[in-house]
C-alpha positions in Angstrom: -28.5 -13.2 -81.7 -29.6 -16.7 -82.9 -27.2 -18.8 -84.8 -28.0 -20.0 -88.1 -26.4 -23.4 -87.8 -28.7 -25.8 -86.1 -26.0 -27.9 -84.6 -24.3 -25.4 -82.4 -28.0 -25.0 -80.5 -27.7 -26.0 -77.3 -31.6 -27.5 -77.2 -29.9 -29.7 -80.2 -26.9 -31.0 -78.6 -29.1 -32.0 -75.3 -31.2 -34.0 -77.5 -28.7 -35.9 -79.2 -27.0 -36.3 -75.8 -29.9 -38.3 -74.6 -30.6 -40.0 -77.9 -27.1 -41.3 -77.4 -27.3 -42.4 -73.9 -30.7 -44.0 -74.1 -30.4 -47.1 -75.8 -28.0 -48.4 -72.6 -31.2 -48.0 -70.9 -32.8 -50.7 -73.1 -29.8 -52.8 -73.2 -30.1 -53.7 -69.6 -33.8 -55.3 -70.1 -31.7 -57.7 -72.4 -29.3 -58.4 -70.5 -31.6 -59.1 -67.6 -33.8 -61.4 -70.0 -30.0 -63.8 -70.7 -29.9 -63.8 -67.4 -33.0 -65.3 -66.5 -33.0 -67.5 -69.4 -29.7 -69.0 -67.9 -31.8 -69.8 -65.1 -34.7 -71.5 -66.6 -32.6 -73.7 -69.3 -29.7 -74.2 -67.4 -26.8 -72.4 -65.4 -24.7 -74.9 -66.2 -25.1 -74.4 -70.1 -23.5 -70.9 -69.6 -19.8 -70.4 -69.6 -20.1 -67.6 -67.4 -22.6 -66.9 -63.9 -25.6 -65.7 -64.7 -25.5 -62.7 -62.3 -22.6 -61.6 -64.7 -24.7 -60.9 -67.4 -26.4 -58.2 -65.9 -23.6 -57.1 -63.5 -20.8 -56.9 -66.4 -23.0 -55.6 -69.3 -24.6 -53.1 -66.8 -21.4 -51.7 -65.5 -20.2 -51.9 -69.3 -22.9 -49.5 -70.1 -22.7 -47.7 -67.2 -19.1 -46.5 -68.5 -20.3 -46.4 -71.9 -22.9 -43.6 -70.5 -20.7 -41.8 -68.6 -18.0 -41.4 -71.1 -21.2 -40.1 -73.6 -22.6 -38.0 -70.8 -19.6 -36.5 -70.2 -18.5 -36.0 -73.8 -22.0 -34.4 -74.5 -21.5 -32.3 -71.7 -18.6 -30.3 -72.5 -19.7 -30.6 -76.0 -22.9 -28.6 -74.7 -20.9 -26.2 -72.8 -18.1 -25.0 -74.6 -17.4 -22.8 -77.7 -13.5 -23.8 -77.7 -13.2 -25.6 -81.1 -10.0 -27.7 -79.2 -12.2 -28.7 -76.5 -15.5 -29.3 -78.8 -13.3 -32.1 -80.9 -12.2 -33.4 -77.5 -15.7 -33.8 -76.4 -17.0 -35.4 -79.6 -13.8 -37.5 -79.4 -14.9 -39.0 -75.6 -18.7 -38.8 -77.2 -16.7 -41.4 -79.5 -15.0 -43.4 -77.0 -17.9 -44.3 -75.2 -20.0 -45.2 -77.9 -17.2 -47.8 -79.0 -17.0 -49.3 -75.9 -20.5 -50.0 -75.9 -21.0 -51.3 -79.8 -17.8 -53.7 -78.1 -19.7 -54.6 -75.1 -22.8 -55.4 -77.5 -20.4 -57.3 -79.8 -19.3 -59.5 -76.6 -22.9 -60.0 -75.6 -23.9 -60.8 -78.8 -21.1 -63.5 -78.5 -22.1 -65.2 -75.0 -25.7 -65.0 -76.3 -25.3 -67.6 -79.5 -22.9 -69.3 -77.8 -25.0 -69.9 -75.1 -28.0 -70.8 -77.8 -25.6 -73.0 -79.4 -25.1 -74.6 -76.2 -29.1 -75.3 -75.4 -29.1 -76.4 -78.8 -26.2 -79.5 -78.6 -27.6 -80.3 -75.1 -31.3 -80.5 -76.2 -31.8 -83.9 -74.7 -30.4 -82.5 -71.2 -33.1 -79.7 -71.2 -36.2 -80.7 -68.9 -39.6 -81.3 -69.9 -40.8 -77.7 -69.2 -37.9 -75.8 -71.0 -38.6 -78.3 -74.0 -41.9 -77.1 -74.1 -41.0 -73.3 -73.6 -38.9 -73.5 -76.5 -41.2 -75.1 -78.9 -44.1 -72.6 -77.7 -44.4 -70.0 -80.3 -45.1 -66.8 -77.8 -41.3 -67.7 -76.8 -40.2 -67.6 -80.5 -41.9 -64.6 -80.7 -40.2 -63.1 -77.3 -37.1 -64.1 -78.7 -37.2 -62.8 -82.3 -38.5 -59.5 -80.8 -35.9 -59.5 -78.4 -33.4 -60.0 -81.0 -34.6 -57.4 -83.5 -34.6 -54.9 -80.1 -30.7 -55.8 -79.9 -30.0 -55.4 -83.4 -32.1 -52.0 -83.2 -30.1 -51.1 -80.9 -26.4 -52.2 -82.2 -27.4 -50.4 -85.5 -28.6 -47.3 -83.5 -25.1 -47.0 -82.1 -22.9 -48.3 -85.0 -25.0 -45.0 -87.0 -23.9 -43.0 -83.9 -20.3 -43.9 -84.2 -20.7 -42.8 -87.9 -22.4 -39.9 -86.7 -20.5 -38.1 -84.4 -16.9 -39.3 -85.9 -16.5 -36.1 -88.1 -18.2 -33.9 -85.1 -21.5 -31.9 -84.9 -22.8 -31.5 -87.9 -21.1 -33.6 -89.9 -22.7 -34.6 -93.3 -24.3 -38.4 -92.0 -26.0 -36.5 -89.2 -27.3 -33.9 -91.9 -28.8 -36.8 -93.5 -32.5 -35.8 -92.3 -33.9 -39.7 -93.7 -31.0 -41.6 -92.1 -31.4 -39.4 -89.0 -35.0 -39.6 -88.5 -34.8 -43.6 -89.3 -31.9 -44.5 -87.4 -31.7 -42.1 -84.5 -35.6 -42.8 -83.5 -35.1 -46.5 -83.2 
């Protein structure tokens, strides 16, 4: 017998499952791109390694991902109401960590633009130029709308699942289809 509730379809709860987990997949091309601009403009203008850009976010995701996986998981699974909120609740948890973990990055990144910026004169020749070239700017602003993408994409998800599958934001088919196919 097929349910008439949409939510409780298992095909459903894969998808989201996935929608949630894939924008950690993204993040790490971000990370990877701090990273390498630390090299070109300047290790020392970084308060932190570069390598620990990608190492930390990366492993930050990585738990993010598994707490989601895992969450989604039993969510998929199970029929015990109990057990279903505990789910959503790790689903949660996991989600949080990574809009924090975005936050922080968000954080190292201006202050390390802020940095560039009040040591302009210390910059060499080359990195001048890079930054004054406008297919940079227009790396950077569409790097920077692809982290704001994704921020909102998991801020919305947060919102999502906080009141559990089918809650009324995720019945919201215009939200949904906006901000879940970023």
């Amino acid at each position: 017998m097929l349910s008439n509730d949409p939510f409780s379809d298992l095909g459903f709860k894969l998808n989201m499952i996935l929608l949630t987990i894939a924008p950690a997949l993204l993040s790490a091309g971000i990370y990877l791109t701090l990273k390498e601009a630390t090299l070109v403009f300047g290790q020392q203008l970084s308060r932190v390694k570069p390598s620990f850009y990608l190492y930390f976010f990366v492993a930050a995701d990585s738990v993010s991902m598994l707490l989601q996986g895992a969450g989604g998981a039993i969510s998929a699974t199970t029929k015990d109401a109990k057990l279903m909120s505990d789910a959503v609740n790790i689903m949660i948890a996991g989600l949080v960590f990574q809009v924090f973990s975005l936050l922080v990055f968000a954080v190292l990144v201006v202050d390390y633009a802020n940095q560039c910026r009040k040591n302009f004169g210390q910059l060499s020749c080359r990195s001048k130029r890079m930054l004054r070239s406008i297919w940079f700017k227009l790396f950077v602003t569409g790097t920077s709308l692809a982290f704001l993408c994704i921020f909102t994409r998991c801020c919305y998800r947060v919102a999502e699942l906080w009141h559990g599958w089918g809650s009324k934001i995720m019945r919201q088919e215009v939200d949904f289809i906006i901000l879940d196919s970023e």
